[in-house]
Residue frames as qw, qx, qy, qz and C-alpha x, y, z in Angstrom:
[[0.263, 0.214, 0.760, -0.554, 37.24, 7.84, 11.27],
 [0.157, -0.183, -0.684, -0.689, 34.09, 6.63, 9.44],
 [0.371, -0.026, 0.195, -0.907, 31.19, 8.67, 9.72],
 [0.458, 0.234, 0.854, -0.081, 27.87, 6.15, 10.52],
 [0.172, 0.285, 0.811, 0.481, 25.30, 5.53, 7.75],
 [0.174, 0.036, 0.588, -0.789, 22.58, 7.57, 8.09],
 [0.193, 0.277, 0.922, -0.188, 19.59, 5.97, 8.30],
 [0.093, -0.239, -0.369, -0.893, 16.78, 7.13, 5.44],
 [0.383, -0.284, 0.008, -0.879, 13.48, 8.50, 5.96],
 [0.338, -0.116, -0.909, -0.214, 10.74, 6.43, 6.92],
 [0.514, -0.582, -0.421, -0.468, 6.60, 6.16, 8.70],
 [0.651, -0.500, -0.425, 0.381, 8.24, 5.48, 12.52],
 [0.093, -0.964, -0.056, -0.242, 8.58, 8.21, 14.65],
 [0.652, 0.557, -0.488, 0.160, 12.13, 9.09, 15.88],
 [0.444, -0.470, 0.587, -0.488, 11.97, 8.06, 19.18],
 [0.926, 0.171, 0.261, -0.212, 11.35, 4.96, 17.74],
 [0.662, 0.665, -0.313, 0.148, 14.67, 4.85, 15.55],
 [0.854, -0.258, -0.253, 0.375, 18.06, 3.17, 16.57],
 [0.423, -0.825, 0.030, 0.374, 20.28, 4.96, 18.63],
 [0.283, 0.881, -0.353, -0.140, 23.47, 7.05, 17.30],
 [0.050, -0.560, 0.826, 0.035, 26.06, 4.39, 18.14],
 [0.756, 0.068, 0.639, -0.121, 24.04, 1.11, 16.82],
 [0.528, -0.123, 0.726, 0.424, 25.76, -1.44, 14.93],
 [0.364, 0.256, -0.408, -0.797, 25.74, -1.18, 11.12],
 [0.100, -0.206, -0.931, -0.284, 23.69, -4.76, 11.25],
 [0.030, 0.475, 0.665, -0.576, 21.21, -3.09, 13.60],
 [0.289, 0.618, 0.184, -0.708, 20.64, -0.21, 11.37],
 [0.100, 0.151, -0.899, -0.400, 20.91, -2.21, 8.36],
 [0.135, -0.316, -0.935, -0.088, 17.82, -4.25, 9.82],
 [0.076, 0.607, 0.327, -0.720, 15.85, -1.01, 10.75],
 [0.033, -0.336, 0.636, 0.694, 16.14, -0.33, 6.98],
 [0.286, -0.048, -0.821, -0.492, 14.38, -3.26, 5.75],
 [0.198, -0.455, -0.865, 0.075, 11.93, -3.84, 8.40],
 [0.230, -0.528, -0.344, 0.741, 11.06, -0.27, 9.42],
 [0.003, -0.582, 0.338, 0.739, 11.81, 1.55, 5.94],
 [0.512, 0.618, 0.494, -0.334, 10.01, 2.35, 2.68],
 [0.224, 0.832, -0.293, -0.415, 12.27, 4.16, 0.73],
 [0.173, -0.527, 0.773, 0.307, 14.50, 1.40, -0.20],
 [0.739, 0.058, -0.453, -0.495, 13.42, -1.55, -2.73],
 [0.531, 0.095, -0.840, 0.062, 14.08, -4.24, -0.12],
 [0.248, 0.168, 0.656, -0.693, 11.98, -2.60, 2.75],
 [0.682, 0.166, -0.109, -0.704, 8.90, -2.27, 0.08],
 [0.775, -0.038, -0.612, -0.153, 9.21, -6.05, -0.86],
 [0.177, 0.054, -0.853, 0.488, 9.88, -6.80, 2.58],
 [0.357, 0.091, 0.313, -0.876, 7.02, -5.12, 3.45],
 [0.702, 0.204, -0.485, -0.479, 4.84, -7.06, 0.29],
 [0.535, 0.201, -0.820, 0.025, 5.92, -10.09, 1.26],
 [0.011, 0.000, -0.800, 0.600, 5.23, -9.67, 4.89],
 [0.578, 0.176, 0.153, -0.782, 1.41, -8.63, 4.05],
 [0.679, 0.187, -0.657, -0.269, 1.15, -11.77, 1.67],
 [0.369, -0.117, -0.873, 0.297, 2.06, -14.08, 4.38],
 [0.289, 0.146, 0.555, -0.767, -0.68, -12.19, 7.01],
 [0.659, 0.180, -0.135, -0.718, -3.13, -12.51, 4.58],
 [0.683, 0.142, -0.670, -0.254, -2.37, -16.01, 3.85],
 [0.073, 0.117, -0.786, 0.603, -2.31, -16.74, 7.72],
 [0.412, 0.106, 0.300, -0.854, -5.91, -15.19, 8.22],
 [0.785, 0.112, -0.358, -0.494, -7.17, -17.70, 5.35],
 [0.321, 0.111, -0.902, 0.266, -5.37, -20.84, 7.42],
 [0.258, 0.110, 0.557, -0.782, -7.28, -19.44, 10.28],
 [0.637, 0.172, 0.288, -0.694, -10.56, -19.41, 8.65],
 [0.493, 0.321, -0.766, -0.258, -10.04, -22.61, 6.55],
 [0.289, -0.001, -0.851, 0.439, -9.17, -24.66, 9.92],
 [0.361, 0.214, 0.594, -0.686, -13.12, -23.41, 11.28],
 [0.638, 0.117, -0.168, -0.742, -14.40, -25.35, 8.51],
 [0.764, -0.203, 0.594, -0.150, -15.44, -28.61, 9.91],
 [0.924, 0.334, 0.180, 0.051, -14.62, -30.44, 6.64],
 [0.386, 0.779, -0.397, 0.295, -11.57, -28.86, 5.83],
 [0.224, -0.661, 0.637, -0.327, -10.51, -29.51, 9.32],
 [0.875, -0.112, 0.455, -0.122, -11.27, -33.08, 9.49],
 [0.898, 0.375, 0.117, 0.197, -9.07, -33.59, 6.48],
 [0.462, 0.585, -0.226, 0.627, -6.51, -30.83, 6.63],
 [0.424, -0.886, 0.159, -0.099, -6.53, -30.11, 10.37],
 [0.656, -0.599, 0.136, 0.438, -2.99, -31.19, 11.49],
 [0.516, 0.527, 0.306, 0.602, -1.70, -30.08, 7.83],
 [0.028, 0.883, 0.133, 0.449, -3.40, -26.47, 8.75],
 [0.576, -0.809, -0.006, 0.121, -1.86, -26.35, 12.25],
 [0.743, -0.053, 0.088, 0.661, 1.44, -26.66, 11.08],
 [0.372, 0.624, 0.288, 0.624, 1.05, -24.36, 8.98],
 [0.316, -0.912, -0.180, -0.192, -0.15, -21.91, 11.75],
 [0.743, -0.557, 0.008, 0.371, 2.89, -22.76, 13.66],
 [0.597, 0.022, 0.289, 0.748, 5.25, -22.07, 11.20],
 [0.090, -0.797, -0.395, -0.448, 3.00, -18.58, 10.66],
 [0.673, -0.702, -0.232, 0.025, 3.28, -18.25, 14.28],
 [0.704, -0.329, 0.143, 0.613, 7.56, -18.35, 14.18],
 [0.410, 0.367, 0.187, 0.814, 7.82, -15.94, 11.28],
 [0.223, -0.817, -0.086, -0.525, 5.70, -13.32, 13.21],
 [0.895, -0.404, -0.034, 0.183, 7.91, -14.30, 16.14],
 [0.838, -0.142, 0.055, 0.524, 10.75, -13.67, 14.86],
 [0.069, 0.631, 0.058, 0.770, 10.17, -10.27, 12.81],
 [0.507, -0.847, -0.135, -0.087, 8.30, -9.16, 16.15],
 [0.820, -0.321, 0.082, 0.467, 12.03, -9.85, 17.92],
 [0.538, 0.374, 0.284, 0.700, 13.55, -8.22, 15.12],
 [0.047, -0.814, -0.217, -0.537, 11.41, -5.09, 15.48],
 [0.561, -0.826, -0.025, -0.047, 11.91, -4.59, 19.06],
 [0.829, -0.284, 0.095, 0.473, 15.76, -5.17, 18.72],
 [0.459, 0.368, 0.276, 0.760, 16.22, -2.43, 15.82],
 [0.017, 0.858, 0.279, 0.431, 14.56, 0.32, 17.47],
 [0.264, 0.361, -0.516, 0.730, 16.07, 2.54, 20.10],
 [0.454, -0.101, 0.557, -0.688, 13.19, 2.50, 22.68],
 [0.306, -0.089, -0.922, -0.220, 11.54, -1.37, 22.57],
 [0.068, 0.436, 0.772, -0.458, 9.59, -0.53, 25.27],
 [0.358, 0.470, 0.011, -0.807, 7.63, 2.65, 23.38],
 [0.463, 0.095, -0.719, -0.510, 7.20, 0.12, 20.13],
 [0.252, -0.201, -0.945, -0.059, 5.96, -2.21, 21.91],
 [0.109, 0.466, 0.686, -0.547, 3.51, 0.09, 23.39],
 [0.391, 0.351, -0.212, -0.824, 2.41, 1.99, 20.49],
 [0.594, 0.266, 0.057, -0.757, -0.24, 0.64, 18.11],
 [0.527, 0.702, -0.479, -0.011, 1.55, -1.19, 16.14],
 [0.115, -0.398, 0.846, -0.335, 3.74, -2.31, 18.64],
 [0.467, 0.004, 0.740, -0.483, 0.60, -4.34, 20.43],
 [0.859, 0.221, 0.155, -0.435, -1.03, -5.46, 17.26],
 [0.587, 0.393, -0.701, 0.102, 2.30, -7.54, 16.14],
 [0.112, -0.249, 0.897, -0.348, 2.07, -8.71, 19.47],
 [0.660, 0.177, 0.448, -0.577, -1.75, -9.82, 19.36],
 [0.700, 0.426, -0.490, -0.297, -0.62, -11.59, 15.58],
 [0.204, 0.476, -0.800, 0.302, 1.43, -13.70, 18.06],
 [0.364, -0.338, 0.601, -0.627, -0.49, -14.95, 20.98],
 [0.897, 0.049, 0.003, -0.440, -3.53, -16.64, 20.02],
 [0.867, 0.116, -0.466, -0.131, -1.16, -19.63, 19.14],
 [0.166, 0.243, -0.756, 0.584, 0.69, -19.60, 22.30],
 [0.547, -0.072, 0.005, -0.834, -2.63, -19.06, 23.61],
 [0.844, 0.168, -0.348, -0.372, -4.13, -22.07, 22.03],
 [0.232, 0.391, -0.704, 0.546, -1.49, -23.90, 24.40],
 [0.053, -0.028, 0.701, -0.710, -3.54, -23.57, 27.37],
 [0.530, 0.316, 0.483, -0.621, -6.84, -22.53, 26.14],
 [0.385, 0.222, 0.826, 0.346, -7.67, -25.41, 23.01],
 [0.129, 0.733, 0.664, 0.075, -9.33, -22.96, 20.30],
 [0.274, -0.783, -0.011, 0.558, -7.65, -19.99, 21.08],
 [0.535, -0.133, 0.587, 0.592, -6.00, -20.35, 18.14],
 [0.254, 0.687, 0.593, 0.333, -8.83, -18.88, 15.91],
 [0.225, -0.843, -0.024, 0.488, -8.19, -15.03, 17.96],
 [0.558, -0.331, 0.366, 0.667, -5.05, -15.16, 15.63],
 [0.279, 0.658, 0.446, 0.538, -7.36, -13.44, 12.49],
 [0.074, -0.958, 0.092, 0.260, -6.27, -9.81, 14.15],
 [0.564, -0.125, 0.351, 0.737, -3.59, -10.45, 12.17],
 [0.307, 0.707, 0.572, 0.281, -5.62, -8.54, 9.59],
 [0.220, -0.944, -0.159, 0.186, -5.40, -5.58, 11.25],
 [0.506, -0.479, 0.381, 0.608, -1.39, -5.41, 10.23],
 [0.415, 0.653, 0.477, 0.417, -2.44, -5.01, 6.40],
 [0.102, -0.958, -0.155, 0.219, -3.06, -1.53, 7.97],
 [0.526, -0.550, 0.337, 0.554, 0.74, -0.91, 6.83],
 [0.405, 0.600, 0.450, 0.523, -0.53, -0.72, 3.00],
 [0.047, 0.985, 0.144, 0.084, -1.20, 2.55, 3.58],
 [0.358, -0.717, 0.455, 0.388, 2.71, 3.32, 4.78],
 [0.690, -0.161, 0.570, 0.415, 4.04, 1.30, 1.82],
 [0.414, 0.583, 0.564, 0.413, 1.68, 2.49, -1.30],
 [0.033, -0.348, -0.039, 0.936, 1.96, 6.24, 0.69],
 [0.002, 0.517, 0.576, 0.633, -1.46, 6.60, 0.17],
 [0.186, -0.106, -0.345, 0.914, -1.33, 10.14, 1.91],
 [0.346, -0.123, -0.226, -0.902, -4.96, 11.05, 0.36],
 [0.656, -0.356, -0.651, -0.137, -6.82, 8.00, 1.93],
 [0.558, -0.207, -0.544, 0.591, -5.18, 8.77, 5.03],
 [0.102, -0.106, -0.327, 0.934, -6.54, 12.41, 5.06],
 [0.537, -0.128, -0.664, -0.504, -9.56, 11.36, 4.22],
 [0.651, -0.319, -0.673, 0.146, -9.76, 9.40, 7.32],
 [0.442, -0.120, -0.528, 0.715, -8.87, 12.28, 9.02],
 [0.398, -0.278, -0.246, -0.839, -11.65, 14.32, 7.93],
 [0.546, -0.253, -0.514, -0.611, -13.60, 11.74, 9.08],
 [0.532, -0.312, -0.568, 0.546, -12.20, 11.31, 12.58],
 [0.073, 0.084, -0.061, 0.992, -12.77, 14.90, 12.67],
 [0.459, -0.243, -0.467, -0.716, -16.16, 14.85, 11.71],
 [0.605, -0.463, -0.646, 0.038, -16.95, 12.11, 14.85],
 [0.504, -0.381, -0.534, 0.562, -15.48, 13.69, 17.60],
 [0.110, -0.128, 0.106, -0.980, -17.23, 16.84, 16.66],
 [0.621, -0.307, -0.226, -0.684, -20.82, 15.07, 16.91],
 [0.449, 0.071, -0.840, 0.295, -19.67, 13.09, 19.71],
 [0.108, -0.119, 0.226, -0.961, -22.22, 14.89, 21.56],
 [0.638, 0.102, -0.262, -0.717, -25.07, 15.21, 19.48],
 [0.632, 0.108, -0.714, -0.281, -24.49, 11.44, 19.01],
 [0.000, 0.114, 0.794, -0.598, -24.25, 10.56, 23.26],
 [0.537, 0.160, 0.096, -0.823, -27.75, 13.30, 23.41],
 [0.744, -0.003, -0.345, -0.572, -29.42, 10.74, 20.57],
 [0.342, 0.111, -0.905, 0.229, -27.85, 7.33, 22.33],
 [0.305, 0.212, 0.602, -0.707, -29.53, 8.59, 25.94],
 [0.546, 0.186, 0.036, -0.816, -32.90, 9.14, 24.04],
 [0.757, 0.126, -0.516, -0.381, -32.82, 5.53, 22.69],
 [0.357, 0.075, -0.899, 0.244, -32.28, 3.82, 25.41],
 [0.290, 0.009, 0.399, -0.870, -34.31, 5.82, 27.40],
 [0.754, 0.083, -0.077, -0.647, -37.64, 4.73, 24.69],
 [0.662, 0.173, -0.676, -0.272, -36.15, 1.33, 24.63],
 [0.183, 0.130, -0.761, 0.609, -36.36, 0.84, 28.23],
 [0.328, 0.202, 0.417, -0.824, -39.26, 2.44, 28.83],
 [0.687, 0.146, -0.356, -0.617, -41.09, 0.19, 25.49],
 [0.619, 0.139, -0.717, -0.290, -39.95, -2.50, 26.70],
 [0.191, 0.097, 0.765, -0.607, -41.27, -2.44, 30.36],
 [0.643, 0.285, 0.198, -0.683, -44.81, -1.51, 29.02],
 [0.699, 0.185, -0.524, -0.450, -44.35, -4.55, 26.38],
 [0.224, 0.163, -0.823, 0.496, -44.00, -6.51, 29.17],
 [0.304, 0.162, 0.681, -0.646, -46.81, -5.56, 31.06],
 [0.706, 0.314, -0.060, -0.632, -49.22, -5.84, 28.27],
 [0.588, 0.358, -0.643, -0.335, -47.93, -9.19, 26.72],
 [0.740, -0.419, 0.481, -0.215, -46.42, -11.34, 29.84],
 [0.375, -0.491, 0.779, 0.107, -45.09, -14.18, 29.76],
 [0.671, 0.419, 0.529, -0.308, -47.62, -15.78, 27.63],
 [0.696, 0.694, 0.136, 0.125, -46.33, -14.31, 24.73],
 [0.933, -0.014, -0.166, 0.319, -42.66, -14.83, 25.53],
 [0.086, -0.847, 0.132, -0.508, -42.35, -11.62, 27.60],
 [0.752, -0.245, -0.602, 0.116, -40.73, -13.17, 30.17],
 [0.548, -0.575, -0.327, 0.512, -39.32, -10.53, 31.58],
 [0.303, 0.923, 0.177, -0.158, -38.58, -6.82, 30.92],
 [0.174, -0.687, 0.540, 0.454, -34.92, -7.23, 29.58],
 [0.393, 0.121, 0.832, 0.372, -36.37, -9.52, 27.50],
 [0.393, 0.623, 0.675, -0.032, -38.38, -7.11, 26.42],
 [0.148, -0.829, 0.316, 0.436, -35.93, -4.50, 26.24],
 [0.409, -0.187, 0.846, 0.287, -34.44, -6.76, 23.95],
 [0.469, 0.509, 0.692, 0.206, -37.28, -7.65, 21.48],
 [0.176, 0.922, 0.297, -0.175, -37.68, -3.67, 21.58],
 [0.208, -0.676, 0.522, 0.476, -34.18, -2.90, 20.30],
 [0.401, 0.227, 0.814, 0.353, -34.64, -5.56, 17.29],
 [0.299, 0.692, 0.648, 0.111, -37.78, -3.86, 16.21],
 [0.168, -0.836, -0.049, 0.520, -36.25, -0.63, 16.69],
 [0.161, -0.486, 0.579, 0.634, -33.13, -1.15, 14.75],
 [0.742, 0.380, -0.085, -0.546, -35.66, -2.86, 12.13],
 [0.214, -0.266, 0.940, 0.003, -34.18, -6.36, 12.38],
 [0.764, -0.109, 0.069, -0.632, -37.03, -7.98, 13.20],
 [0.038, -0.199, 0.978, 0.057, -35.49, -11.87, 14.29],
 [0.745, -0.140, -0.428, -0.492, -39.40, -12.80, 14.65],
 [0.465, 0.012, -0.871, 0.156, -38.50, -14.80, 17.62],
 [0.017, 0.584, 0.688, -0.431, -40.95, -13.00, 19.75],
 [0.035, 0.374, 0.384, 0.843, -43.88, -11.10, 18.72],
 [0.175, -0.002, 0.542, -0.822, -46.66, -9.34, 20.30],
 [0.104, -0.352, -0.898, -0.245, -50.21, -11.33, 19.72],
 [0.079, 0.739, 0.425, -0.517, -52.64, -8.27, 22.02],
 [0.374, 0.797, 0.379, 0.286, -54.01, -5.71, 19.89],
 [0.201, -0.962, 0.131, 0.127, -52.64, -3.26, 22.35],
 [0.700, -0.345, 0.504, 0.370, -49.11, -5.09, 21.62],
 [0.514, 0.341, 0.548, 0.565, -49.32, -5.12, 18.06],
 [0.157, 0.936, 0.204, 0.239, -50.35, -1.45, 17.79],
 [0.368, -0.847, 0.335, 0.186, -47.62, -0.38, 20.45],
 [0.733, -0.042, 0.517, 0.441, -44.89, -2.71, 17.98],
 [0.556, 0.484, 0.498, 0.457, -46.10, -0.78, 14.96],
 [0.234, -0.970, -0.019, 0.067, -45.32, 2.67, 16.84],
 [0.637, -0.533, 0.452, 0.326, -41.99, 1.31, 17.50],
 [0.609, 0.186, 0.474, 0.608, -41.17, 0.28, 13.88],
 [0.331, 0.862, 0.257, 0.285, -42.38, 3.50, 12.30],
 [0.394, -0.890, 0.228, 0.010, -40.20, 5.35, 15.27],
 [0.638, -0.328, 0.437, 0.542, -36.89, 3.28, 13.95],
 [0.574, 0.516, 0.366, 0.519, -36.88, 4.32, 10.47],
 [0.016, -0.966, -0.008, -0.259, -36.70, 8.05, 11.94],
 [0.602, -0.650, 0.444, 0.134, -33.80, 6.99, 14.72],
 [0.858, 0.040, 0.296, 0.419, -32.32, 5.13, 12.20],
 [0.398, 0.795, 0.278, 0.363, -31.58, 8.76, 10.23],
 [0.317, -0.945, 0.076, 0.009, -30.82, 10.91, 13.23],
 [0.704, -0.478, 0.355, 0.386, -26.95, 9.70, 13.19],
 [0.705, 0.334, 0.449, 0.436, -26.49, 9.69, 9.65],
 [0.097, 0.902, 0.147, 0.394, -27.75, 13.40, 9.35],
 [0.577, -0.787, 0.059, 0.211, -25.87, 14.04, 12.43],
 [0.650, -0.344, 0.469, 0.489, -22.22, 13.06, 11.06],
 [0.621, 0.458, 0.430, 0.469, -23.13, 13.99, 7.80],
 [0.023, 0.983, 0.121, 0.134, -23.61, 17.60, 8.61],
 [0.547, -0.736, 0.267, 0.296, -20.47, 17.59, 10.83],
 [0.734, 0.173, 0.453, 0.475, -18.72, 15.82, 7.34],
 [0.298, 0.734, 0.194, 0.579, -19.52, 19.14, 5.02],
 [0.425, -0.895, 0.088, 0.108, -18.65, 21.32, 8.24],
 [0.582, -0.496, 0.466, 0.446, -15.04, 19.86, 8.64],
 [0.587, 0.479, 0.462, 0.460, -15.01, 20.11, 4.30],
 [0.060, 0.960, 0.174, 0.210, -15.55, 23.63, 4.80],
 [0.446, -0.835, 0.304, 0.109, -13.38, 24.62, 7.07],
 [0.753, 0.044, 0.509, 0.415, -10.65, 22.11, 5.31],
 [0.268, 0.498, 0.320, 0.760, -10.78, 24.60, 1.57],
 [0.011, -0.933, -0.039, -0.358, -11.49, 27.68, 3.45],
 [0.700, -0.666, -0.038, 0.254, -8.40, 27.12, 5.85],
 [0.747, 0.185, 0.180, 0.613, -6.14, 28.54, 3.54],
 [0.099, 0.682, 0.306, 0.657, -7.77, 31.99, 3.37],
 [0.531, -0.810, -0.249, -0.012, -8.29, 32.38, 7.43],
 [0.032, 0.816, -0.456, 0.354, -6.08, 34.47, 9.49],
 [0.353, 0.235, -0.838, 0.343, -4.17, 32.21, 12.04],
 [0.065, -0.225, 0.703, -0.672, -5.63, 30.73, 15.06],
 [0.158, -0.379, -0.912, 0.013, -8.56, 28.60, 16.22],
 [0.437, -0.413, -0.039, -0.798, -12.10, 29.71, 17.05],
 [0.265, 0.090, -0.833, 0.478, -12.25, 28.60, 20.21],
 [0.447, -0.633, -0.461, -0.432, -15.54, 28.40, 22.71],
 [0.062, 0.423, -0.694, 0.579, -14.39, 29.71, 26.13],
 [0.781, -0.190, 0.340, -0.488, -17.61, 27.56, 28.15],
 [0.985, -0.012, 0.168, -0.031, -17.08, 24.29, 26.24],
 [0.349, -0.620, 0.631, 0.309, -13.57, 24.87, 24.77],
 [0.716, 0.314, 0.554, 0.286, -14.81, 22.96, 21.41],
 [0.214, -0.513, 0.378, 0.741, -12.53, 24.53, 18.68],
 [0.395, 0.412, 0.805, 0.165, -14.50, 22.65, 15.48],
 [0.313, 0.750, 0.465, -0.352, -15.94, 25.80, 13.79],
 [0.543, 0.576, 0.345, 0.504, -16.00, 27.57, 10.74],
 [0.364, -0.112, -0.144, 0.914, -13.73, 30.75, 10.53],
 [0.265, -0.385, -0.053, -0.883, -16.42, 33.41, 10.21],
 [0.571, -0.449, -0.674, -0.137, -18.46, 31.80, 13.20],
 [0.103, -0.464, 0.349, -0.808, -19.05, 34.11, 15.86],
 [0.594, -0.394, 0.423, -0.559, -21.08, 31.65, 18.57],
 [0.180, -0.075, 0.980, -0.034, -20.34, 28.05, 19.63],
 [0.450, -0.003, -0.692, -0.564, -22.53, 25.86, 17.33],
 [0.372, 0.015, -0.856, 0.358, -22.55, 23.74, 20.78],
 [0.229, -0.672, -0.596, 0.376, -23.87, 25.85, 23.59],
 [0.149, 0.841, 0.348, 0.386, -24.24, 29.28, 21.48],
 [0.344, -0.782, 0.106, 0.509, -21.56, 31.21, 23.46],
 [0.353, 0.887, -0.265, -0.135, -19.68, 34.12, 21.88],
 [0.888, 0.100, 0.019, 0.448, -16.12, 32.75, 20.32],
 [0.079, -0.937, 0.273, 0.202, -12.85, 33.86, 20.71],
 [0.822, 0.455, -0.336, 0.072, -9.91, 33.40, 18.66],
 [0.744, -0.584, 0.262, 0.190, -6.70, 31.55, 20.08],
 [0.602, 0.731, -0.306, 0.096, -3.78, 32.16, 18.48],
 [0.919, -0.318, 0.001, 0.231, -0.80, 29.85, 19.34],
 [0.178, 0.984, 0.008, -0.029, 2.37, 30.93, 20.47],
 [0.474, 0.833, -0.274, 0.079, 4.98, 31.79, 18.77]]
């Protein structure tokens, strides 16, 4: 009796891998389309990223009116035949794994299906066909192939870093809408329609531009009282425009800290029992948050 193959390492999780008693083509094609380790999943892989990329330029080629008036049924082919090879790997992928339904719901799973649609899409709704640049988004798989494991924690610092000022950052949101609501009723009532206030979401509107320091110039304020209340507003965005930056940045050298001093700490999490945020540095003795005492949680065993 011959023992199966067994099936090498590889970025999918194993609930995602083929069952014990699938064929040797099945796990053969898990290999190359799944797997890294081997030299014919990496160039599979290569090869498959070459052709997304060279999709995404079809795509934006075929939305230049001159190109398309000379190369449009040229480019569509092309798309089609784009269209069948992500087709068919998709198929592939969902046939080699042991749970198709969980691939196709994981990340992954749903952007190989979104690489797909737009030209089926395009079918029904003429134009659709342009959606089909998420293909981009599959590139994301460089990072499994080159196993660049330091970019990737990197990224997790910095996922770290948001959803600790996810707060702070709501708190400053509220406060800008709040003044941009409330500037852009009163630029309203001073300007009017006259000076193409027409209403106060349209002034809500002019007051977000000037905020974020845009300025489109497509309405301005021509009263004195207008033009003094505008030049409040711009000085007041160059501060708002900071408040986030400092916000995340602080939260950035936090989660650094904690990161090179996590080697030295005793086990377990400093926990806030009122908000339950865990985010802190190991010698911190009160939530950074709402300034309650901390307690450590230690997971068990």
């Amino acid at each position: 009796m011959t023992r199966s193959r067994p099936i090498p390492r590889s970025g999918a999780p194993d609930i995602l891998r083929p069952p014990p008693d699938a064929t040797p083509a099945r796990r053969r094609a898990y290999e190359v389309v799944f797997g890294h380790e081997s030299s014919l999943g990496r160039l599979f892989d290569v090869v498959l990223i070459a052709v997304i990329l060279l999709s995404v330029a079809a795509v934006l080629v075929e939305s230049i009116p001159r190109y398309r008036a000379d190369w449009g049924q040229e480019l569509r082919i092309l798309e089609w035949i784009f269209t069948g090879i992500f087709t068919i790997e998709y198929g592939v992928r969902l046939w080699c794994v042991g749970r198709p339904g969980r691939y196709a719901r994981s990340f992954f799973g749903l952007v190989d299906l979104a690489a797909i649609l737009p030209s089926y899409l395009s079918l029904l709704l003429p134009g659709g066909q342009v959606l089909a640049v998420v293909r981009i988004l599959r590139v994301l798989r460089v990072f499994r192939i080159l196993k660049l494991a330091h970019y990737v924690g990197e990224a997790n610092l910095l996922g770290r870093a948001l959803r600790a000022s996810r707060y702070k950052i709501t708190v400053f949101l509220f406060a800008v809408v709040t003044v941009v609501v409330v500037v852009g009723s009163v630029m309203y009532l001073i300007e009017g329609p006259e000076s193409g206030f027409t209403s106060i979401p349209v002034g809500m509107y002019w007051a977000v531009v000037t905020l974020t320091t845009v300025g489109f110039g497509d309405i301005t304020p021509v009263t004195p009282w207008g033009q003094l209340l505008a030049s409040c507003l711009m000085i007041m965005g160059y501060g708002i425009i900071a408040v986030p930056t400092g916000i995340v940045t602080a939260e950035l050298t936090l989660a650094s800290r904690s990161d090179r001093a996590a080697p030295t700490t005793p086990p377990g999490r400093m926990v806030c029992p009122d908000c339950r945020l865990d985010d802190h540095l190991p010698d911190a003795g009160h939530c950074r948050h709402c300034g309650t005492a901390l307690v450590r949680e230690v997971a068990s065993q």
